[in-house]
N, CA, C and O atoms as a DFTB+ gen file, in Angstrom:
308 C
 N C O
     1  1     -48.734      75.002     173.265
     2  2     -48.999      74.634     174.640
     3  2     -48.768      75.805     175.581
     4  3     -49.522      75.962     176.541
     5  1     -47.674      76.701     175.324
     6  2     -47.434      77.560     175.924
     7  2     -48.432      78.434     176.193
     8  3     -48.455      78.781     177.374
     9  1     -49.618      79.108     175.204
    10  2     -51.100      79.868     175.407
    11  2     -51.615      79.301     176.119
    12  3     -52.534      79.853     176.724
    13  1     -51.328      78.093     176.369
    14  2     -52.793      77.455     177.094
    15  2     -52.058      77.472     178.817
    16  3     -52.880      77.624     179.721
    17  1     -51.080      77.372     179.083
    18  2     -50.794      77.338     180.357
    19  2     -51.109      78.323     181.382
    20  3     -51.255      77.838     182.504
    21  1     -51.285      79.904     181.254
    22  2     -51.845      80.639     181.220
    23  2     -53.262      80.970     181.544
    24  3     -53.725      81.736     182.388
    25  1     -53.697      80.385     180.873
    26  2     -55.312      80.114     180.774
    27  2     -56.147      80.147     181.664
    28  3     -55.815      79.269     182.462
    29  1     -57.351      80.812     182.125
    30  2     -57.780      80.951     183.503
    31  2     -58.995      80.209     183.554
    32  3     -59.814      81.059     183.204
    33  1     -59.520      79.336     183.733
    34  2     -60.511      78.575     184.168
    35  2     -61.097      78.330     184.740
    36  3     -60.428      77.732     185.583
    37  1     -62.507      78.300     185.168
    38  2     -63.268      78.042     186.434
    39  2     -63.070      78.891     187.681
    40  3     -63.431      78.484     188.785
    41  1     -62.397      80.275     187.465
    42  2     -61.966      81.296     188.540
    43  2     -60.828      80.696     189.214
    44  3     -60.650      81.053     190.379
    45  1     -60.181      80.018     188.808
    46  2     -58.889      79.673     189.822
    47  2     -57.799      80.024     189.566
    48  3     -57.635      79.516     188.456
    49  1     -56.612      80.719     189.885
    50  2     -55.602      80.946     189.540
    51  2     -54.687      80.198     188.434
    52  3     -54.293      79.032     188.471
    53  1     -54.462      81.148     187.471
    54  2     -53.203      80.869     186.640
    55  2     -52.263      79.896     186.735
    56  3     -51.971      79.839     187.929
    57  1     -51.800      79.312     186.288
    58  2     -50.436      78.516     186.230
    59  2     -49.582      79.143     185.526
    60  3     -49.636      79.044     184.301
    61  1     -48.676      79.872     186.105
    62  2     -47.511      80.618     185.422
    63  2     -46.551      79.384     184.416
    64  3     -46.382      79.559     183.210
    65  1     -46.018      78.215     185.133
    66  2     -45.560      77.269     184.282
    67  2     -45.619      75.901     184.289
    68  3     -45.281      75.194     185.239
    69  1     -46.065      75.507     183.188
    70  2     -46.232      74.052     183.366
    71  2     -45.605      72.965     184.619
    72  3     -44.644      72.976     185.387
    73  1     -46.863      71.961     184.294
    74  2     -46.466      71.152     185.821
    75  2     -44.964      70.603     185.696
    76  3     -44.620      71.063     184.607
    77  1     -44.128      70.043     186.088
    78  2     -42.946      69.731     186.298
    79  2     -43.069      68.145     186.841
    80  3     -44.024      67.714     187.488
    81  1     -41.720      67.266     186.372
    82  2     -41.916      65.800     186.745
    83  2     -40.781      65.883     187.269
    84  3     -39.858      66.095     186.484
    85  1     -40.403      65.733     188.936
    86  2     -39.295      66.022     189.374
    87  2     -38.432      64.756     189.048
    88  3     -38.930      64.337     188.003
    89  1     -37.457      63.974     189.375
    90  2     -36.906      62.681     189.697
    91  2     -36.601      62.426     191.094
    92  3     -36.153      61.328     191.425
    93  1     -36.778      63.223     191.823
    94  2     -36.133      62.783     193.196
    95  2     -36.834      64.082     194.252
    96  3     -37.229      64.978     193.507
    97  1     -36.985      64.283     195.103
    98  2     -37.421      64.854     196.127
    99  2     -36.475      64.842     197.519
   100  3     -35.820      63.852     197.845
   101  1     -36.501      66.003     198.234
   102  2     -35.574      65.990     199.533
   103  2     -36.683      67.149     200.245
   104  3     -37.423      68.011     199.771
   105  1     -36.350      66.642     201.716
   106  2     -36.864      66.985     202.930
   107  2     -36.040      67.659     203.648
   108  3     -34.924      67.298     204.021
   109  1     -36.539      68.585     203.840
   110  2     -35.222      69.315     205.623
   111  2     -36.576      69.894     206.240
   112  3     -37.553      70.263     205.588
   113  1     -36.435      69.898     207.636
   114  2     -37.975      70.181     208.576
   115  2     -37.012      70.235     209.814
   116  3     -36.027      69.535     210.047
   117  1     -37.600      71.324     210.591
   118  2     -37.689      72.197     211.651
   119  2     -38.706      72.454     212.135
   120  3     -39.672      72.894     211.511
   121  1     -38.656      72.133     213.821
   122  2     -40.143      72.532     215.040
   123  2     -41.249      72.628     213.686
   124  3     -41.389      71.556     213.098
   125  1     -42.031      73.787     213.149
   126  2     -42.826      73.983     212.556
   127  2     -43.288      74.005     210.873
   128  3     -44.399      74.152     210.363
   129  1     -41.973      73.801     210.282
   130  2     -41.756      73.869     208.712
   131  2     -41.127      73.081     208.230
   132  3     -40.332      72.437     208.915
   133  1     -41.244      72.901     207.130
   134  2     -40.479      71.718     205.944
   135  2     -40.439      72.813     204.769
   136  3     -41.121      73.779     204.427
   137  1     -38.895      71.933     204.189
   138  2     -38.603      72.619     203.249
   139  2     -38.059      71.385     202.448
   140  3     -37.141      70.575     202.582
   141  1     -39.378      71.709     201.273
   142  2     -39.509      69.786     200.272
   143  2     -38.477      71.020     198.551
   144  3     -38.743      72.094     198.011
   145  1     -37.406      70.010     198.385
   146  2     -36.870      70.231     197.332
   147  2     -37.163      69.352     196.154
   148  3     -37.226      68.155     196.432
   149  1     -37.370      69.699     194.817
   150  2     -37.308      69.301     193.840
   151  2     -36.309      68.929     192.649
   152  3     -36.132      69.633     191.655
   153  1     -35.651      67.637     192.925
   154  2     -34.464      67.189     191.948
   155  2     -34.911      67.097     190.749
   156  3     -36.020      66.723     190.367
   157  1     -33.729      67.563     189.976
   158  2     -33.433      66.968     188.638
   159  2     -32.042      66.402     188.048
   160  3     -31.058      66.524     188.777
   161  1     -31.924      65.954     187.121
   162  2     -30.364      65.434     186.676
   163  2     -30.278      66.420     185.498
   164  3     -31.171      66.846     184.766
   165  1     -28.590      66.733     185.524
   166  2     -28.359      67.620     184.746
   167  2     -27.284      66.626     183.230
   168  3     -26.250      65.959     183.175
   169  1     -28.497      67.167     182.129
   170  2     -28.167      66.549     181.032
   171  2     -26.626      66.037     180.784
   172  3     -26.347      64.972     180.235
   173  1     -25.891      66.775     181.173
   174  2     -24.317      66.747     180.755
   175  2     -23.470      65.576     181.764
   176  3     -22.323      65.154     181.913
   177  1     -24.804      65.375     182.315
   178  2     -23.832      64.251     183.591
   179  2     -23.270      64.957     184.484
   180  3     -22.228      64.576     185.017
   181  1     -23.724      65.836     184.726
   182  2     -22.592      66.854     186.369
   183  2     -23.400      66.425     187.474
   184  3     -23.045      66.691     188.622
   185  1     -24.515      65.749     187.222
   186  2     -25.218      65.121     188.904
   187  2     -26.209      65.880     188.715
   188  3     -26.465      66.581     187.735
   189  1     -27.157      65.638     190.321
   190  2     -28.463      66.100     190.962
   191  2     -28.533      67.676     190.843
   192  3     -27.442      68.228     190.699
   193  1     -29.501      68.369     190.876
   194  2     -29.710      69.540     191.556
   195  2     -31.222      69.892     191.625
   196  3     -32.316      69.610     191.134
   197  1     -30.741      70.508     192.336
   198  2     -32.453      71.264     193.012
   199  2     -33.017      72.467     191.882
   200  3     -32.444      73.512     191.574
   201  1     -34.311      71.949     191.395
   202  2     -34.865      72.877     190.402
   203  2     -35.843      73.779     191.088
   204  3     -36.249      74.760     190.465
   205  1     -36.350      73.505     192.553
   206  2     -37.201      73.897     193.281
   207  2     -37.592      73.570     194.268
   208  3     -37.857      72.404     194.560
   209  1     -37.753      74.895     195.257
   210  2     -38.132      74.498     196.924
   211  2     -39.503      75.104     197.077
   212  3     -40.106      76.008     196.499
   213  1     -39.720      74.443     197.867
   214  2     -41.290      74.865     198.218
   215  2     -40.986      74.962     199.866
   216  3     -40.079      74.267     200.323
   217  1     -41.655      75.716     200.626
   218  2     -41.542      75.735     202.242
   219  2     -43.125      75.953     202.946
   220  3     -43.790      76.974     202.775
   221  1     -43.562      74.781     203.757
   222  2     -44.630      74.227     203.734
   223  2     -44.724      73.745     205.146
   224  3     -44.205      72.657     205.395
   225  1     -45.373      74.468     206.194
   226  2     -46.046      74.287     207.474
   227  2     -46.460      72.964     207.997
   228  3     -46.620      72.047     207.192
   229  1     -46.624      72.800     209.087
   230  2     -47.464      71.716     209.427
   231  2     -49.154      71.604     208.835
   232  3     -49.557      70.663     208.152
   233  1     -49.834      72.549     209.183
   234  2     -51.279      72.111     208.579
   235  2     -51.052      71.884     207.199
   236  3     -51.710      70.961     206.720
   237  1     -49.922      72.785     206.077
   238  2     -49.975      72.582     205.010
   239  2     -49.937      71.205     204.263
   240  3     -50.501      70.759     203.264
   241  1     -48.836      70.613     205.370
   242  2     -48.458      69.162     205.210
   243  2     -49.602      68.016     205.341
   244  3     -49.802      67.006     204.666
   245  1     -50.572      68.796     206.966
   246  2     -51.638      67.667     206.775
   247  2     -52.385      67.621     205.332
   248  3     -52.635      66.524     204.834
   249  1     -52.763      68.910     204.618
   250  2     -53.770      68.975     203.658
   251  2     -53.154      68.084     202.613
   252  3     -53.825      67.237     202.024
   253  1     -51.878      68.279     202.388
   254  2     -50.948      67.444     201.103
   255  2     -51.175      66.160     201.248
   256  3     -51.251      65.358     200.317
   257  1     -51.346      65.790     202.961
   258  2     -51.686      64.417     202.910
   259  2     -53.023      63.854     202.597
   260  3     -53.259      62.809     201.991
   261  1     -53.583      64.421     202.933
   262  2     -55.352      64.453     203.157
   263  2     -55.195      64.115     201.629
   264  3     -55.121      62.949     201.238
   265  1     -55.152      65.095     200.870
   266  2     -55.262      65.135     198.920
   267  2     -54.280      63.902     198.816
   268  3     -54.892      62.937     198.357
   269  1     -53.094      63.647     199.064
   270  2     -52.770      62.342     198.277
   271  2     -53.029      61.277     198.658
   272  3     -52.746      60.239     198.060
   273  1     -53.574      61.355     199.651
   274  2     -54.634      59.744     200.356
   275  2     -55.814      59.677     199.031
   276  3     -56.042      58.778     198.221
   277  1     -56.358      60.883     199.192
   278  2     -57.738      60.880     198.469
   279  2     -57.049      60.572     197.116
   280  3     -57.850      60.075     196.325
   281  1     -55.858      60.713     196.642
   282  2     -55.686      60.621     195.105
   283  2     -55.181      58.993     194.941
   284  3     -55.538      58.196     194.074
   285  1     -54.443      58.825     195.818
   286  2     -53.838      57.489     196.147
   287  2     -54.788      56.340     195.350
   288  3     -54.614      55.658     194.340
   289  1     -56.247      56.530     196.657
   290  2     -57.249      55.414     196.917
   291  2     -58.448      55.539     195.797
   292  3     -59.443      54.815     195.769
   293  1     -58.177      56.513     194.959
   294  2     -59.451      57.155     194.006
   295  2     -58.499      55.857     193.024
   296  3     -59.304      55.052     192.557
   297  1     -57.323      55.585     192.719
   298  2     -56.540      55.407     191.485
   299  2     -56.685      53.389     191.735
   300  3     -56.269      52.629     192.609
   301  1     -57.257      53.247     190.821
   302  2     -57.151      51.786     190.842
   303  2     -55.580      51.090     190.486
   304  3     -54.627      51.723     190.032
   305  1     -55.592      50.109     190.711
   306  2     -54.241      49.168     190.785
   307  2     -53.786      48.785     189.515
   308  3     -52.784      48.079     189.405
């Protein structure tokens, strides 16, 4: 699986590493930016932590919405 992640397709950028299934998500936002964190639980039982931040604008935010409306309403019940 690892060759294939890599893999360049249809001219679009690389995926350096596979997609990720977070468990939990956190928000912090200021006047113009958000900063969306990505939880995970740590095997040993020591609790939450953040595996990844992303920091993401207002228009960025509209487009995220725009795409998960469209993914939302595409997905039957």
């Amino acid at each position: 699986m690892a060759g294939k992640v890599n893999k360049v397709e249809h001219k679009e950028p690389a995926r350096l590493q596979p997609p990720a299934f977070p468990l939990g998500m956190r928000f912090g936002f200021a006047r113009d930016m958000c900063i969306l964190d990505f939880l995970d639980q740590q095997n040993n039982g020591g609790g939450r932590y953040c595996f990844y931040s992303v920091a993401i604008t207002k228009q960025h935010a509209i487009e995220m919405v725009n795409n998960l409306t469209k993914f939302i309403e595409s997905q039957g019940d």
